[in-house]
C-alpha positions as CSV (number, residue, x, y, z in Angstrom):
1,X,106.9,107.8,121.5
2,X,104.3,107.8,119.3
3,X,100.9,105.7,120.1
4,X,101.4,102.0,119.2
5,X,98.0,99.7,118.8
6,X,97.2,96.8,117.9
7,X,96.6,95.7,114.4
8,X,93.1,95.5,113.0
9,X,92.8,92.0,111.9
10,X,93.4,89.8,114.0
11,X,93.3,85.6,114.6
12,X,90.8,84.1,116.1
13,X,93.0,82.1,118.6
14,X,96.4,81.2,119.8
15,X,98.0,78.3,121.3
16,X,101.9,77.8,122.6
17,X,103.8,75.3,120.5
18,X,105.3,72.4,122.6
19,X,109.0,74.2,122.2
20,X,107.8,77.4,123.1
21,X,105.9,75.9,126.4
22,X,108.9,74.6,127.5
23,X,111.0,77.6,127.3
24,X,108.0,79.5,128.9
25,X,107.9,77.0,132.0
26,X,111.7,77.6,132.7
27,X,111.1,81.0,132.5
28,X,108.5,80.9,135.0
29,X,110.4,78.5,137.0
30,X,112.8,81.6,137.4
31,X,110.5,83.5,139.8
32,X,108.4,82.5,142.8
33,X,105.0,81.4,142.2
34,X,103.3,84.8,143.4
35,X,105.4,86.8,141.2
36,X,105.5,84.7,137.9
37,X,103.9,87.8,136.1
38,X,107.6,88.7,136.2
39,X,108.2,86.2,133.2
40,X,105.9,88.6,131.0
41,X,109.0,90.0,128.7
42,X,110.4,86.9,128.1
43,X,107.5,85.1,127.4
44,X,106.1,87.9,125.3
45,X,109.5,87.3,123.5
46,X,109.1,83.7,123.0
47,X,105.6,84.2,121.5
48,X,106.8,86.7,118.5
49,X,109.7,84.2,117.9
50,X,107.0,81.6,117.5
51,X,104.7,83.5,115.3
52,X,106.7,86.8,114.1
53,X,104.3,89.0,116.2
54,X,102.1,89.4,119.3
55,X,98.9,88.8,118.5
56,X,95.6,89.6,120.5
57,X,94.5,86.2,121.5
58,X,98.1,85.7,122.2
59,X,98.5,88.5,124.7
60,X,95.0,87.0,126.4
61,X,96.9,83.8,126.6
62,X,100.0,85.2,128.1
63,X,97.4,87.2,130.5
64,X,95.7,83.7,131.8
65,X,99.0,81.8,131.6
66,X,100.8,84.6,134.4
67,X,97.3,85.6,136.4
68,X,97.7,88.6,135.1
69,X,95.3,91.1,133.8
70,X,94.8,91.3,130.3
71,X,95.3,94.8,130.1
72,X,98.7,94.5,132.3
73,X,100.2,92.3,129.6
74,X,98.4,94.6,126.2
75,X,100.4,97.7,128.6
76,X,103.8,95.7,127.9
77,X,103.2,94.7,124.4
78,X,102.4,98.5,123.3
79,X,105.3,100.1,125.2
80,X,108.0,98.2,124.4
81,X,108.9,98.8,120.5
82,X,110.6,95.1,120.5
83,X,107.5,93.7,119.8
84,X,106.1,93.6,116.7
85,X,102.0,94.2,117.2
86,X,100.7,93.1,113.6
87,X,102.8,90.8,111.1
88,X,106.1,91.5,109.4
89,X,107.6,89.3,107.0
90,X,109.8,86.5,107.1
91,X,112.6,88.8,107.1
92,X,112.7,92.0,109.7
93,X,115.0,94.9,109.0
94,X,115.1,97.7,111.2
95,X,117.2,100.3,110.0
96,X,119.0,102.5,112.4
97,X,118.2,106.3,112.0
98,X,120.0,107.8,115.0
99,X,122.4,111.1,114.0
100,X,125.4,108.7,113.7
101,X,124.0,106.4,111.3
102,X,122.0,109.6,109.4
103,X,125.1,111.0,109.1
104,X,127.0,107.7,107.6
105,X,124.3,106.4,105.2
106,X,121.2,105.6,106.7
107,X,119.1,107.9,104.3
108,X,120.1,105.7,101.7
109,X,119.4,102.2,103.5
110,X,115.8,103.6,103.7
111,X,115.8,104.4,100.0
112,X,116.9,100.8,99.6
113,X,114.5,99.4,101.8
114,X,111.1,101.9,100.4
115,X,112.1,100.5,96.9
116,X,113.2,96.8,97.9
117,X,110.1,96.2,100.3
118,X,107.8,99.0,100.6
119,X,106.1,101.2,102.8
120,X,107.6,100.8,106.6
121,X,105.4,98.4,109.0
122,X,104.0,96.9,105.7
123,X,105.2,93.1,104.1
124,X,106.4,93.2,101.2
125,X,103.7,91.4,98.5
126,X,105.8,88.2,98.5
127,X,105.5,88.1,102.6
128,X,109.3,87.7,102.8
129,X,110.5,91.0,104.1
130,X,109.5,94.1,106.3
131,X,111.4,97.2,107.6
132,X,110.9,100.2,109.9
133,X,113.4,102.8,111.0
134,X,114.2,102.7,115.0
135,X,116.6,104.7,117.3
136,X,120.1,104.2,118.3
137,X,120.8,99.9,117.9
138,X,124.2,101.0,119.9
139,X,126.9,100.2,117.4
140,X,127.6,103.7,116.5
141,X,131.4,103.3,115.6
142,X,130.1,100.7,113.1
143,X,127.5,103.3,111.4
144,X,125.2,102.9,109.3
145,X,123.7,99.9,110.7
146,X,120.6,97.2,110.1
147,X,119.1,94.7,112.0
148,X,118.3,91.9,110.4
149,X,116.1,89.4,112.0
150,X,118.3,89.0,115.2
151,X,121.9,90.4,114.1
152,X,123.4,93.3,113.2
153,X,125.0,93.9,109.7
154,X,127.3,97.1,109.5
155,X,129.3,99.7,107.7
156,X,126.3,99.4,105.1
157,X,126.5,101.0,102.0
158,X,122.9,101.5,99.3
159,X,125.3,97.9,97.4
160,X,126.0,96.0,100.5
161,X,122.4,96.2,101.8
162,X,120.9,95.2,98.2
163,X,123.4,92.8,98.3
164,X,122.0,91.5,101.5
165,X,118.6,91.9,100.2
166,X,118.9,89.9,96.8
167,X,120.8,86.7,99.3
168,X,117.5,86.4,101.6
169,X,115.4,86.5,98.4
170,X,117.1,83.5,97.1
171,X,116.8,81.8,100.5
172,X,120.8,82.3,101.2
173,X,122.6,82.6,104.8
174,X,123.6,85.8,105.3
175,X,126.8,86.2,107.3
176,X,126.3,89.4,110.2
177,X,128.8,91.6,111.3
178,X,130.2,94.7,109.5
179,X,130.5,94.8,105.2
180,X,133.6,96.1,104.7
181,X,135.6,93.6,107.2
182,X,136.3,95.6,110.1
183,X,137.2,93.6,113.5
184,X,134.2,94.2,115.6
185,X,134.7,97.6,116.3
186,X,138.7,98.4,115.7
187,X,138.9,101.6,113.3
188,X,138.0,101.6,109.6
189,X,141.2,100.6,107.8
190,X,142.8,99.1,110.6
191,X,144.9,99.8,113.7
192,X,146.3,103.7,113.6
193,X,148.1,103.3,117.0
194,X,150.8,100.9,118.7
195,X,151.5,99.3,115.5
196,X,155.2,98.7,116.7
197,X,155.1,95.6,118.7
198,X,158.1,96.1,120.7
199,X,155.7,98.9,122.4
200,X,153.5,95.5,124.6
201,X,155.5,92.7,123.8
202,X,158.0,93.0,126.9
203,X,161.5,93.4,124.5
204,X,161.7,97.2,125.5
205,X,161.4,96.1,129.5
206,X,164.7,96.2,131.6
207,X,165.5,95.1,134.8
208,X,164.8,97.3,137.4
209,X,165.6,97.7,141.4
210,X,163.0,98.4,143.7
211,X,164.5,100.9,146.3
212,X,163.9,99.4,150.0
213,X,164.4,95.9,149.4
214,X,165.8,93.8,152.6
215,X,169.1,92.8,151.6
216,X,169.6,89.4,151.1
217,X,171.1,87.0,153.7
């Protein structure tokens, strides 16, 4: 893993919203008092939802909030890759670059997204998108795959991903799941096996006699 710090400029301060506090105090409420530095992740989480990224007067907040010291929370922040330690834009895409998604595509997402948006880690000019390339997002069978913001949008191609692209530009919804229609993750073009219903559906099954049975009276 390659050394993660924090970014260079930085706020001056940081304060909880009144949504995020409430989340934050039913995540502490989850753990005894002596141990609420177990809310950490979560919280941590709640903060980069609020502002897009974890900030330096943030993780001093999250530090005093928990008891904790500051360096034990700036220890979290910088070893989990989940959390974003300077700005992104409004829209995150984190393209997969794992061997399955290498081999289905995702050299060209990255092409997409250096032209589209720019250099990885970097917003674009406008402040509405940012990308990097991460490891394995799980959905292999649905290779090549993006991340965008919190869901996953699959079995990309260079056109489906600019298509993506040009919808969050002009402030559309964009649907998740995969691009060419697939059912979650049932094979590409549909099922190849047990196509005959008459195989599950019970019209096949006969009656049969269990050997040992008391007769009956």
């Amino acid at each position: 893993m390659s050394v993660r710090r924090l970014a260079e400029d930085q706020p001056d301060s940081f304060s909880f919203s009144k949504e995020t506090m409430e989340e934050v105090r039913w995540w502490m409420a989850k753990y005894p008092p002596e141990r609420k530095a177990s809310a950490v992740i979560p919280i941590m989480w709640l903060v980069q939802k609020q502002e897009g990224w974890v900030s330096e007067p943030a993780i001093r907040a999250i530090a005093g909030l928990l008891g904790m010291a500051h360096i034990r929370v700036l220890e979290v922040a910088t070893f989990y890759t989940m959390f974003h330690l300077a700005p992104v834009g409004k829209h995150h895409l984190q393209v997969c670059g794992t061997t399955p998604c290498m081999l289905r595509g995702a050299e060209g997402l990255k092409e997409v997204c250096k032209r589209r948006i720019g250099a990885p880690h970097e917003p674009s000019k406008d402040g509405m998108f940012s990308w990097e390339e991460v490891e394995c997002l799980g959905a292999c069978v649905n290779a090549p795959v993006v991340a965008i913001d919190d869901y996953y949008h699959e079995d990309l191609s260079r056109e489906a991903l600019e298509a993506l692209i040009d919808k969050l530009a002009h402030g559309e919804t964009i649907e998740p799941g995969s691009a060419v229609g697939r059912q979650t993750s049932a094979p590409a073009g549909g099922a190849q096996t047990l196509t005959d219903a008459s195989l599950y559906d019970g019209s096949l099954a006969k009656p049969v006699q269990l050997p040992g049975l008391p007769e009956k009276a």
